[in-house]
N, C-alpha and C positions, 0 to 999 in steps of 0.2 A: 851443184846442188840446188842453187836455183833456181833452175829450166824444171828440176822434177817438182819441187815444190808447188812450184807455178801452175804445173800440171797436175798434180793434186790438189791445188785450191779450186783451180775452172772445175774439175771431177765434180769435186763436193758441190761447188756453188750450184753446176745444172743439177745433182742430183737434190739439193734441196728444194732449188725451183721445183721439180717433177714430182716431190713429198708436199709442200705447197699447193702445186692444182689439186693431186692425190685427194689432201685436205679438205678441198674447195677455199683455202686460203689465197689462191693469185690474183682475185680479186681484188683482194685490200689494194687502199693507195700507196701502201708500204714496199707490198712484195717486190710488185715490180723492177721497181728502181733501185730494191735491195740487192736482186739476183744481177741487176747487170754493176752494181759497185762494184760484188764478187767477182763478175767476172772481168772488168776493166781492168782489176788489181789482178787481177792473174796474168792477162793479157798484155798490159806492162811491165810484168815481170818477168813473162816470156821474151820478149822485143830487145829488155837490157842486157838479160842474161845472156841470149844468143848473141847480140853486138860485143860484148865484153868476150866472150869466148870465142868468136871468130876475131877478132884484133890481137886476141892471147896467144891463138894458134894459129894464125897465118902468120909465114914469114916474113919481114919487117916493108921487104923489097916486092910483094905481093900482094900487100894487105887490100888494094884496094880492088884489084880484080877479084880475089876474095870473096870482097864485100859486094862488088857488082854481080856474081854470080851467086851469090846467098840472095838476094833482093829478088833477083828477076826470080829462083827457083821457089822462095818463097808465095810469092806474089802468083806463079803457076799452080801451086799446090791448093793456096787458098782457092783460086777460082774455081779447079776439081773438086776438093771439097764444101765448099759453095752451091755446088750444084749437084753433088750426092745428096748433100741436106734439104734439098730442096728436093731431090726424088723420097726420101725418106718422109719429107711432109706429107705428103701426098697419101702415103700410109695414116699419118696422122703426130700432128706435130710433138706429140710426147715421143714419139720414136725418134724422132728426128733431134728433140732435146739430147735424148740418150744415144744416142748415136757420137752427137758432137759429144757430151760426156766419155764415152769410151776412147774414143779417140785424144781427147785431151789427159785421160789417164795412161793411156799406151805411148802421149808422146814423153810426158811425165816418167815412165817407166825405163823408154829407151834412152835418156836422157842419164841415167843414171850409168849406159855403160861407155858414156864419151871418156874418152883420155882428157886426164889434167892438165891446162893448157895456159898453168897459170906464169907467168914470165919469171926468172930467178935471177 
């Protein structure tokens, strides 16, 4: 429940940055630094959630090859996506905001149909 959570706070957080410019509010010295709180606190809430539910569900004798192939696959996804968003700027960086928004609500989404992988 975490992971979706997590992914509905980054949602909100870009989509209120992109109501913000919307505004002409991004300018304040507030925004800024608002939008990326939002989003570090989602972003770490992503990072434990996933650690704690891969340790929950890999097998005890497993865990850490696991964990070495969540890392590396992670860390390949981010790059791709990285550099989607970065094609997406180029359209112009509110697309690109909302890009990474949908994305952070579809992982949010899909996150709600993991098996429960909590230890008994």
């Amino acid at each position: 429940m975490v992971l979706a959570l997590s992914g509905a706070a980054g949602a909100a957080t870009m989509a209120g940055a992109l109501l913000l410019a919307w505004a002409g509010l991004i300018g304040q010295l507030w925004a800024g630094p608002a939008a990326i709180f939002g989003l570090m606190v989602a972003y770490h809430g992503v990072r434990q959630a996933r650690s704690v539910w891969l340790v929950d569900y890999a097998p005890e004798a497993r865990r850490a090859s696991y964990t070495a192939v969540a890392n590396t696959s992670i860390g390949i996804i981010l790059l791709a996506v990285g550099a989607g968003g970065g094609a997406l700027s180029l359209v112009s960086p509110a697309v690109a905001v909302a890009g990474f928004g949908a994305l952070a609500l579809l992982g949010g989404l899909l996150a709600l149909g993991l098996p429960e992988a909590e230890e008994g």
